[in-house]
C-alpha positions in Angstrom: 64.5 29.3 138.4 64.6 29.0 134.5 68.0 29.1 132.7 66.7 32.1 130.5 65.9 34.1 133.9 69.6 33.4 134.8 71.4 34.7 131.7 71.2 31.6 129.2 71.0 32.7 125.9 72.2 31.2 122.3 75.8 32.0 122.8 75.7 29.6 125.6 73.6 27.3 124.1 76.1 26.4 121.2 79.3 26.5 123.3 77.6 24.1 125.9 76.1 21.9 122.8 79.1 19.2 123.2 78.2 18.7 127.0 75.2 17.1 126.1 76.2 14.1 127.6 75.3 11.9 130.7 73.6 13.9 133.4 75.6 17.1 132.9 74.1 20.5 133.1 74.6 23.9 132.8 74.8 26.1 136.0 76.0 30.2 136.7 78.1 30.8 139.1 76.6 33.2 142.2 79.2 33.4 144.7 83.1 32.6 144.9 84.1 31.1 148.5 87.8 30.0 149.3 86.9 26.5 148.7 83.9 26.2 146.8 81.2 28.4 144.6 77.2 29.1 145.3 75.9 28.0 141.7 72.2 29.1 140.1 70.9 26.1 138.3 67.7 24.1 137.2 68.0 22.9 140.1 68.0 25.3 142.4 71.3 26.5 144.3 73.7 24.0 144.4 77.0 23.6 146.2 79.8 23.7 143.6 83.1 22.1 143.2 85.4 21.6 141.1 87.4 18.7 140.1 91.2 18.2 140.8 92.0 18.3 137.1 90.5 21.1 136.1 92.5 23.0 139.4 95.7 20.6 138.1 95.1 22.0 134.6 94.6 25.7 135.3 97.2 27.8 134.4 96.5 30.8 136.4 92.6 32.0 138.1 91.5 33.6 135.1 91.2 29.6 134.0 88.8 28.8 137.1 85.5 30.1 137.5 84.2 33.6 138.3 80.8 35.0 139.4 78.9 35.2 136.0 80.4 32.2 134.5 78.7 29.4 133.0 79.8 25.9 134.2 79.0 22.7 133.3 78.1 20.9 136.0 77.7 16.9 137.0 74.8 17.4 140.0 74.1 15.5 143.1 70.2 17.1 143.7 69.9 14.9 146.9 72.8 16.9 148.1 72.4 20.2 147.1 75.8 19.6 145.7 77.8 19.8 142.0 80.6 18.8 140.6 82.0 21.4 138.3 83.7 20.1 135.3 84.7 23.1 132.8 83.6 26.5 132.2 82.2 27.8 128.8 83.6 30.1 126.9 83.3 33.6 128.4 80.8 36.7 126.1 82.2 39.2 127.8 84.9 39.5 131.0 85.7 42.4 133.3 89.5 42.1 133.8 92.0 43.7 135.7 95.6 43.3 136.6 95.3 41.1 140.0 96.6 43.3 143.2 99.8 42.6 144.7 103.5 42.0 143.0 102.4 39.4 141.0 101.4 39.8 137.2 98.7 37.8 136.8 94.5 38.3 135.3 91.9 38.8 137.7 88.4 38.4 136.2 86.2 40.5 138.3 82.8 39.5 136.8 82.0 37.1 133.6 79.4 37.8 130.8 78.2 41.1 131.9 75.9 43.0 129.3 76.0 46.1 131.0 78.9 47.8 133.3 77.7 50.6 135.5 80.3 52.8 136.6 79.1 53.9 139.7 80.8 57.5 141.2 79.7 59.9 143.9 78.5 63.6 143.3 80.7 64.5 146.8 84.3 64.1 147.1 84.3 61.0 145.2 83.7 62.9 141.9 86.9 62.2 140.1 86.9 62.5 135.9 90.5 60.5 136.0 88.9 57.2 138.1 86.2 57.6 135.5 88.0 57.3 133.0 90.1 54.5 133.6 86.7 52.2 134.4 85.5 53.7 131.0 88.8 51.4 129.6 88.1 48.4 131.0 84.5 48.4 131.0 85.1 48.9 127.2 87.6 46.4 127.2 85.5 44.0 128.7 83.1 43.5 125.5 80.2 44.8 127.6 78.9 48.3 127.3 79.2 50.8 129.7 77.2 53.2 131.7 78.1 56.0 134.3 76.1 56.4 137.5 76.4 59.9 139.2 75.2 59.0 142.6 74.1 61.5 145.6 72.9 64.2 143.3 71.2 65.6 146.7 75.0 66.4 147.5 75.7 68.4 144.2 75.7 71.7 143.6 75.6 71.6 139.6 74.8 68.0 139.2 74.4 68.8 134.9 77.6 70.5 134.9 79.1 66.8 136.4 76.9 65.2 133.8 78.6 67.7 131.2 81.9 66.9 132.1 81.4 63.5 132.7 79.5 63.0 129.0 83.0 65.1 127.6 85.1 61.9 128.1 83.5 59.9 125.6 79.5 61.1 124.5 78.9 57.6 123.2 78.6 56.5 126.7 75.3 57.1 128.5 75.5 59.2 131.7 72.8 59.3 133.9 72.1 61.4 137.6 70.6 59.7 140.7 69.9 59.8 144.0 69.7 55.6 145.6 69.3 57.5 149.1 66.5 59.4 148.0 65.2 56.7 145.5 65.0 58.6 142.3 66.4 57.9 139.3 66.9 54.6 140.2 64.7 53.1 138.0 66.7 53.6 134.9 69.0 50.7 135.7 66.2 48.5 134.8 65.7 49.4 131.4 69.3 47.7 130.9 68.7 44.9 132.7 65.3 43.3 131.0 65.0 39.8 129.7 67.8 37.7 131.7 70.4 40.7 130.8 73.0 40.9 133.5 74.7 44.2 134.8 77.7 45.1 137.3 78.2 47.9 140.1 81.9 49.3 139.9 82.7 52.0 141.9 85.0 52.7 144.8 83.9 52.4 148.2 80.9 54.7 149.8 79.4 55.6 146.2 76.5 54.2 147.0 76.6 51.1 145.4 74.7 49.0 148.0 72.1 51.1 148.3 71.5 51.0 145.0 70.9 47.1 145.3 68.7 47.7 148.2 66.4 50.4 146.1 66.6 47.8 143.1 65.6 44.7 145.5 62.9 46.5 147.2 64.0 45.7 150.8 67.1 47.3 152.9 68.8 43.2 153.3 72.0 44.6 152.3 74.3 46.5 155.1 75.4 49.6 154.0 77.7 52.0 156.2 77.8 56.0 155.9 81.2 57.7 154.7 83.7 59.2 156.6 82.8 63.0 157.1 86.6 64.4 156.7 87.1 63.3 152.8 83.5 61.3 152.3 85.5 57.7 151.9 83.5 54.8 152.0 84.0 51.5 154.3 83.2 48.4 152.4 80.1 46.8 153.4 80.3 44.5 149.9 82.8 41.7 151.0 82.5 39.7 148.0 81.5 39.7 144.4 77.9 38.2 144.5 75.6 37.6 141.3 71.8 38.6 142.5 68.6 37.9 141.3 65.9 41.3 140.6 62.3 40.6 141.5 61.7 43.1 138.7 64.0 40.3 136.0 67.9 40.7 135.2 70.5 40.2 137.5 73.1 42.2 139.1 76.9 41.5 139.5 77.9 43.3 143.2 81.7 44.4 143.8 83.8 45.4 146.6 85.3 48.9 146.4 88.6 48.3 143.9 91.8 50.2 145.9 94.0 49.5 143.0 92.6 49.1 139.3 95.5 48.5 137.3 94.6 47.7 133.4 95.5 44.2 132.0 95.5 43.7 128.4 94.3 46.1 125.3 95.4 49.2 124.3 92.1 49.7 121.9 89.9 50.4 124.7 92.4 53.3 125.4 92.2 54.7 122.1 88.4 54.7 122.5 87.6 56.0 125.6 90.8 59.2 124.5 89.5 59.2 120.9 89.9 63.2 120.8 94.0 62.4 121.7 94.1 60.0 119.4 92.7 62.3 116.8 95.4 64.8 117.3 97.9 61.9 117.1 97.1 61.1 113.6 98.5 64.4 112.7 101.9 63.8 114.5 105.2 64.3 112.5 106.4 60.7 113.8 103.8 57.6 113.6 105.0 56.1 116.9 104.8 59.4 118.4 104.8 58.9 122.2 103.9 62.9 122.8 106.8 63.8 125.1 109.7 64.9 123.3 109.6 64.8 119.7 109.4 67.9 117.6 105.9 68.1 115.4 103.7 66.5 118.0 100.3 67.6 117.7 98.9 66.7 121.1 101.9 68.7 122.8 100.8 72.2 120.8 97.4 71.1 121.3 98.4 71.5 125.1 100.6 74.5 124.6 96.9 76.2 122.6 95.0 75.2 125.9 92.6 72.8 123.4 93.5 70.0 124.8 92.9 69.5 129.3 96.2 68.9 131.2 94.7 66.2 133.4 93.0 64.4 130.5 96.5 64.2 128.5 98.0 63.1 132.2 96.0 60.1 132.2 96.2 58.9 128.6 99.7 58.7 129.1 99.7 57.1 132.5 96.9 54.5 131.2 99.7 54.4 127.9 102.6 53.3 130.2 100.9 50.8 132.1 99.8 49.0 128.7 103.3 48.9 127.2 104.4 47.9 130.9 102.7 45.1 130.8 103.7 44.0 127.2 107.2 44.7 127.7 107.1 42.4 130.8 106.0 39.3 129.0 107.5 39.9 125.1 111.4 40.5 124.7 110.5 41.9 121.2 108.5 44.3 122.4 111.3 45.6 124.9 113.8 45.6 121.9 111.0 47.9 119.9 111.1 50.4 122.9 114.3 50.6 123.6 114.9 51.0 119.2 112.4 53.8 119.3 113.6 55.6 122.5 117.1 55.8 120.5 115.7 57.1 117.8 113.8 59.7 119.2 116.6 60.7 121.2 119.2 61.0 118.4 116.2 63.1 116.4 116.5 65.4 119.3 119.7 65.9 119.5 119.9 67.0 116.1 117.2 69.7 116.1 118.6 71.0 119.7 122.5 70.9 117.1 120.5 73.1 114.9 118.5 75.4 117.2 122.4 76.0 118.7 123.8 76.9 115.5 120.9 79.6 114.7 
């Protein structure tokens, strides 16, 4: 195991250049357990822990590691065991708003190169979960991909690819069977040279199979869907970073229930760039395309150019953002409560005048 075949690059090179100390050593982290991580190293695996300070010091788990870090490590080879004393600094991060009540980052794989956004060609198929991985695979740094799994199960699987492609045609969409093996092979061509990818998807899209078709063997459990409304049982019970015979590595997720966004609203803008187009010809610049008079996007809807559902979830993805930044910045819940009250008093005055002719 060479640090190149495990993801080492320059980047990582220069940020771990001041560790170059003692008997410390870089080391990626494989697998997250309650109490301890499975680390890939020069060394082999190692056992990895790490010290109370840097658990005192943490201000929340996006400051611990995650599968795909980089840590710097202090090994004990005779025990197959590490102390883990910081974590480099992070190329890329797949983020989401942790589950649960309370507001806090979960980082759901570390410097990733590739995102594959894995959906099902059954009942699965859903443009709107699509989209919202689009955001934060976009927001991670890393560059996504769409998987259309179980083509065998389509009727039109290029009118999926069509619609799919619609949402943003910078991103590459590809078609594929994993049952059937084909098309598989195309998720190599992202992962040469040490680059590292992760599987996103809900449960039963076929995600494990996928593994299994890129491993060569059928190690990993996989469990069939529910017939009534194809819904997958999770068979993945942990994130897990996994070495290719064939080179690159692979990040493998659970099924996300809930994937609430957590920080930027540029990813947003991206992935809903034709919205955002229509915006710019908005009579007000904080426009929120609800009730103001001389809003593009709403005649856009009215002329049936722009799709219901799409303009649904751009506003929902919308909310959430400002959500969140109201929550932790008075100033920004002053600003919305300032520009609700002015959009209300501008629409009281044109309903006064529509009254009066």
């Amino acid at each position: 195991m060479t640090l190149t075949s495990i993801g080492w690059n320059d980047f990582f090179e220069r940020a771990f250049a001041a560790f170059r100390v003692a008997e410390l050593i870089p080391a990626r982290v494989a697998l997250q357990h309650r109490n301890y991580y499975v680390l890939y190293s020069t060394l082999g695996e190692l056992r990895g822990e790490p010290t109370g300070k840097m658990q005192y010091m943490a201000s929340g788990p996006q400051d611990l590691p995650a599968v795909g870090d980089w840590v710097v490590i202090d090994p004990r080879p005779y025990e197959q065991a590490a102390t883990i004393v910081d974590v480099l600094p992070r190329k890329t991060k797949f983020s989401r708003q942790a589950a649960g009540r309370k507001t806090e980052e979960q980082i759901v794989a570390a410097n990733i190169d590739s995102v594959f956004i894995v959906s099902g060609l059954d009942n699965d198929f859903n443009l709107r979960r699509i989209e919202r991985y689009l955001v934060l695979a976009i927001e991670s740094g890393a560059s996504p991909v769409v998987l259309l799994n179980k083509v065998d199960l389509c009727e039109d699987p290029e009118g999926a690819r069509t619609e799919t492609t619609s949402l943003n045609p910078h991103v590459p969409v590809h078609v594929l069977s994993a049952l059937k093996n084909e098309g598989v092979d195309v998720i190599r061509n992202y992962l040469r040279n040490g680059a590292t990818g992760a599987l996103l998807g809900s449960s039963g899209v076929g995600k494990t199979t996928i593994i299994n078709r890129l491993l060569g063997t059928d190690e990993r459990k996989t469990a069939p869907v529910r017939e009534a409304d194809d819904r997958g049982r999770h068979t993945t019970a942990a994130r897990e970073l996994i070495l290719l015979p064939a080179g690159g590595l692979l990040i493998d997720t659970p099924g996300m229930r809930e994937l609430q966004l957590w920080s930027s609203s540029d990813a947003v803008s991206e992935v809903f760039e034709d919205i955002e187009v229509l915006a710019e010809n908005c009579k007000f610049r904080d426009c929120s395309h609800e009730v103001e008079p001389g809003c593009a996007v709403k005649e856009a809807l009215e002329q049936g150019v722009l799709d219901e559902g799409r303009y649904e979830s751009y506003r929902k993805l919308h909310r959430e953002l400002q959500y969140q930044q109201r929550k932790y910045d008075p100033a920004e819940q002053r600003k919305e409560k300032e520009r609700w009250k002015k959009i209300m008093t501008e629409y009281k005055k044109n309903k006064k005048k529509r009254g009066k002719s």
